[in-house]
N, C-alpha and C positions, 0 to 999 in steps of 0.2 A: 504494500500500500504506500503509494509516494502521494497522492493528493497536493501539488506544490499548490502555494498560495495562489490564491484570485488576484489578478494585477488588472482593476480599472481606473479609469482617471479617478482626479480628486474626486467629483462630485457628477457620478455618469447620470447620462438619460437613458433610460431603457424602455424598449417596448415591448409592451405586456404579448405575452404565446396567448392566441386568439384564435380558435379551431374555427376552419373555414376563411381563414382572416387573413392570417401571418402566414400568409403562400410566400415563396422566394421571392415575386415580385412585388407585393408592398413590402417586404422586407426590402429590398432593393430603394424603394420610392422612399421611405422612412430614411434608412440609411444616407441614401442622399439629400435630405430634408436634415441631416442634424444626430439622430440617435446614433448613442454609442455604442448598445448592448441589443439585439435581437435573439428571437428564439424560436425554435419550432415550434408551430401547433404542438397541443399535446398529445403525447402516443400512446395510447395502450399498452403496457408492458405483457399482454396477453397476445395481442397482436403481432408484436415485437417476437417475440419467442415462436410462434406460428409462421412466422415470416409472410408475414400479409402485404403484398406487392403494396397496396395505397399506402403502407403505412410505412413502410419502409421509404419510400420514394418523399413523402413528405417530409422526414429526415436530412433529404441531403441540403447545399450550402454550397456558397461560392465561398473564394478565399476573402474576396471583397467583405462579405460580412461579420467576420472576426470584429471583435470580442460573439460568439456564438453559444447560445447552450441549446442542448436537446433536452426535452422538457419530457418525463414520463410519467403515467400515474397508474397504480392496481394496489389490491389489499392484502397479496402472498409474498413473503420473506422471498421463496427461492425463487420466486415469477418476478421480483424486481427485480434481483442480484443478477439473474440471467437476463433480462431487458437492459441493464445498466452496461454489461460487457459491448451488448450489442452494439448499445447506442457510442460506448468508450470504441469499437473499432471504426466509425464515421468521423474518428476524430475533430471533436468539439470542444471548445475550450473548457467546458464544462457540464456538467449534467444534470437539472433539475428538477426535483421531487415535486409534483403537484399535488400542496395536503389542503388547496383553497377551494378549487372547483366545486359550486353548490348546485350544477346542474342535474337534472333527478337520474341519469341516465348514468352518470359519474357517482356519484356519493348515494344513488340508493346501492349500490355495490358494497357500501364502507370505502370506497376510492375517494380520492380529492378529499372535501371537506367533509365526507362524510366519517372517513377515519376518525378526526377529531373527537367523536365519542367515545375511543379507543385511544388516548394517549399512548398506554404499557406497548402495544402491540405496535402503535406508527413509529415509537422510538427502535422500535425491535427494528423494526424494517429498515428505518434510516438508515443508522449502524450500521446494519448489514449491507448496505447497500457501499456507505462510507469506503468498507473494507475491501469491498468487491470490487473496485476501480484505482487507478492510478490517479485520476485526473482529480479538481473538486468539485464538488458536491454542495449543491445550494436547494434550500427550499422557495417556495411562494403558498403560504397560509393566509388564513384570516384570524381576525378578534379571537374566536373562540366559536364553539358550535349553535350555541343562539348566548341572548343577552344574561340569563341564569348562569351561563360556564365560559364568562370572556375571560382567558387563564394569560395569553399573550408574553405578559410580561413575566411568569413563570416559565412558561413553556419554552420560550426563547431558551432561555439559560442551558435548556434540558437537550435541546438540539445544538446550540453550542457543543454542550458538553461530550455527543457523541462525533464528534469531525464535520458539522455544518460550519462551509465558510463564508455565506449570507444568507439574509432572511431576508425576504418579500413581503410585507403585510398589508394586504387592502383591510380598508379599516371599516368592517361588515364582518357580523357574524354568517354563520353557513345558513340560517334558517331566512337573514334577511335580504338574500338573493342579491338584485340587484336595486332592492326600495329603500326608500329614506335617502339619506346622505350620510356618507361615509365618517366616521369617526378619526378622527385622525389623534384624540387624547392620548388613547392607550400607546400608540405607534409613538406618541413622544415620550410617556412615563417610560417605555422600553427602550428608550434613547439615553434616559436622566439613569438606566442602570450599570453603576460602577463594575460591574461585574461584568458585563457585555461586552466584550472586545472585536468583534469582526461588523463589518458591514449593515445596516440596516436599513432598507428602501424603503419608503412609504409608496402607497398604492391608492386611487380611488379616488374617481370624482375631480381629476385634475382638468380643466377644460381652458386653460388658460396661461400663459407664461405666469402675469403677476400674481395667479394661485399658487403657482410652481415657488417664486421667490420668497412670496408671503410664507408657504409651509415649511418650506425651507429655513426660515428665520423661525420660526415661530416652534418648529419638532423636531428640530439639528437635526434632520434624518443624510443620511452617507449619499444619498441619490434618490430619484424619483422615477418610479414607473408608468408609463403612459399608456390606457390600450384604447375604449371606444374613441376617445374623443381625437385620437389621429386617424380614425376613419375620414376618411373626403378632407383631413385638413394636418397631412404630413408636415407641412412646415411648423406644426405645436414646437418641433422639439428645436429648429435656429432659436425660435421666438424665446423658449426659457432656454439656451445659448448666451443669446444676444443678451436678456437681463441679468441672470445668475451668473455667469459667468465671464462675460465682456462689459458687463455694466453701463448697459448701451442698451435703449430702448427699442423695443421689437420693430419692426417693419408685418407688415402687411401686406396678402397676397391681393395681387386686383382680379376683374372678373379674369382677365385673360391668363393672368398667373393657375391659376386655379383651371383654368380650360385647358390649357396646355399641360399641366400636369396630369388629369384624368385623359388626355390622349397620346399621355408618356405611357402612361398606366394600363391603357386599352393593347396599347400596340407590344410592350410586353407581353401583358395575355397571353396576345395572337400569337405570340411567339414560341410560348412559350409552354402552351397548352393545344396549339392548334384554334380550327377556327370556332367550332360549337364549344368545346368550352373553356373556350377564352374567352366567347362571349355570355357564356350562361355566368361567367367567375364575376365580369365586372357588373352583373347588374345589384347586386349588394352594394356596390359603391357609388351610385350614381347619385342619389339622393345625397348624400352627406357633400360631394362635391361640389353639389350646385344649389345647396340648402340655402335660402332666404334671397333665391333669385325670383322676380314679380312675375306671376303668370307664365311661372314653366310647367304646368301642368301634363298639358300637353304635349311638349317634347321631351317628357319625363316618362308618360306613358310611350311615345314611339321608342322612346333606346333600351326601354323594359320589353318591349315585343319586338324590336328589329331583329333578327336573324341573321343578318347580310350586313359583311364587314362595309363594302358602298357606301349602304345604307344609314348606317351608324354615324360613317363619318358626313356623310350628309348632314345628317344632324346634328353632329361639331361644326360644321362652317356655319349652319342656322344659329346658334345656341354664338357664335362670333359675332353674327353680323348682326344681332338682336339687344346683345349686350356687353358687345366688349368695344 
């Protein structure tokens, strides 16, 4: 077991593993938009071990995205230790454990956050997994499994203790999906702990650079994780760049900034998936790209039903000459 240390900048921007999401090409679009740290959708460690072509394939990574982790999640000792080799021969900078995921499909398993009811057993699994690789070993959790067992600031210490060398916390219990707004107290009381010595990210509800700088000041967290809210608007991560850390006020994309970039984004796809579904991948994005443009109804339902790459861009040079 050699695990050498995590080496990120001072204070990285990461973007959150988002299944269906964090394909290589918004990985790609992010990365070039500013994020330091990207990662795979998360994988099935059941899958993994069965060798399931999608899942394997959603695994791989250019060299360009370094700092990289492969993100795994399941609820058996030996099914993660053998998923974790897997993913340590893809060679990633690092490997991490999903104990946050409160999707019903994930954690009614006891997977992702659903473990959480299970501390003795998820510490089992960590460890072992710890041991199991050469590389390090990071989580991404929550609060605690609803607001009755927010443990966070114990639990940390406890994952510490077994060779975790960061932690990811969105500040949401497992039970509170994705309602309300995120807590960010506990993520600082686990900051304020003397005992703590590696990495801490805060997660959750960041939709903003000066949210980014604010929580930053306000929960010393080591870096911040970004996932919905760089849907349709990658540049989040210059923007808390440009304030956090060049102390220099964000800039703003115009309509055409933003056009251009969801037809960097299309033509990747195409690329990169072929043409159906590179075009079935971007229609998830479309919406958030051109969110709070007047009376796109319209050309919002044509790029949701186009079929035909033409066609598409037809209505990129419309969606131009309309509003940019």
């Amino acid at each position: 077991m050699l695990n050498s240390k995590i080496n990120f900048l001072s204070f990285p921007l990461l973007l959150a593993p988002m299944e269906d999401v964090t394909d290589a090409v918004f990985r790609k679009i992010c990365k070039d938009c500013g994020a330091d740290v990207v990662f795979s959708e998360f994988a099935s460690a059941d899958a993994l071990i069965r060798n399931v072509k999608p899942t394997l394939e959603k695994l791989q990574f250019d060299e360009t995205e370094r700092p990289f982790g492969i993100q795994i999640f399941g609820n058996e000792i030996n099914t993660m230790c053998e998923a974790a080799i897997i993913a340590q021969s893809l060679h990633p900078d690092f490997i991490d454990i999903n104990w946050g995921c409160p999707v019903k499909k994930v954690a009614a398993k006891s997977a992702g956050s659903g473990m959480l009811q299970n501390i003795p057993l998820l510490l089992s699994i960590t460890k072992a997994v710890v041991k199991s690789v050469q590389i390090p070993v990071t989580v991404k959790t929550r609060l605690g499994y609803d607001l009755q067992s927010e443990m966070i600031t114990d639990f940390a210490e406890k994952l510490q203790d077994v060779g975790i060398q960061m932690i990811t916390v969105h500040g949401r219990t497992k039970t509170q999906m994705y309602k309300g707004v995120a807590d960010w107290t506990l993520i600082g009381k686990l900051k304020q702990n003397p005992r703590i010595h590696i990495p801490i990210i805060g997660n959750g509800d960041i939709v903003s650079a000066q949210q980014a700088a604010d929580y930053q000041q306000l929960y010393a967290v080591d870096g911040i994780m970004i996932g919905r809210s760089a849907i349709g608007n990658p540049w989040i991560f210059k923007q808390c760049k440009d304030l956090i850390i060049n102390n220099i006020q964000p800039s703003y994309p115009s309509n055409k900034d933003r056009l251009n970039i969801c037809k960097q984004h299309f033509q990747l796809s195409i690329a990169t998936k072929g043409d159906f579904y590179g075009i079935l991948n971007m229609r998830k994005h479309y919406k958030h790209y051109f969110s709070g443009f007047e009376n796109f109804k319209d050309l919002k339902i044509r790029l949701l039903t186009s079929n035909n790459i033409s066609q598409i861009e037809d209505i990129f040079q419309q969606i131009e000459d309309k509003y940019c």
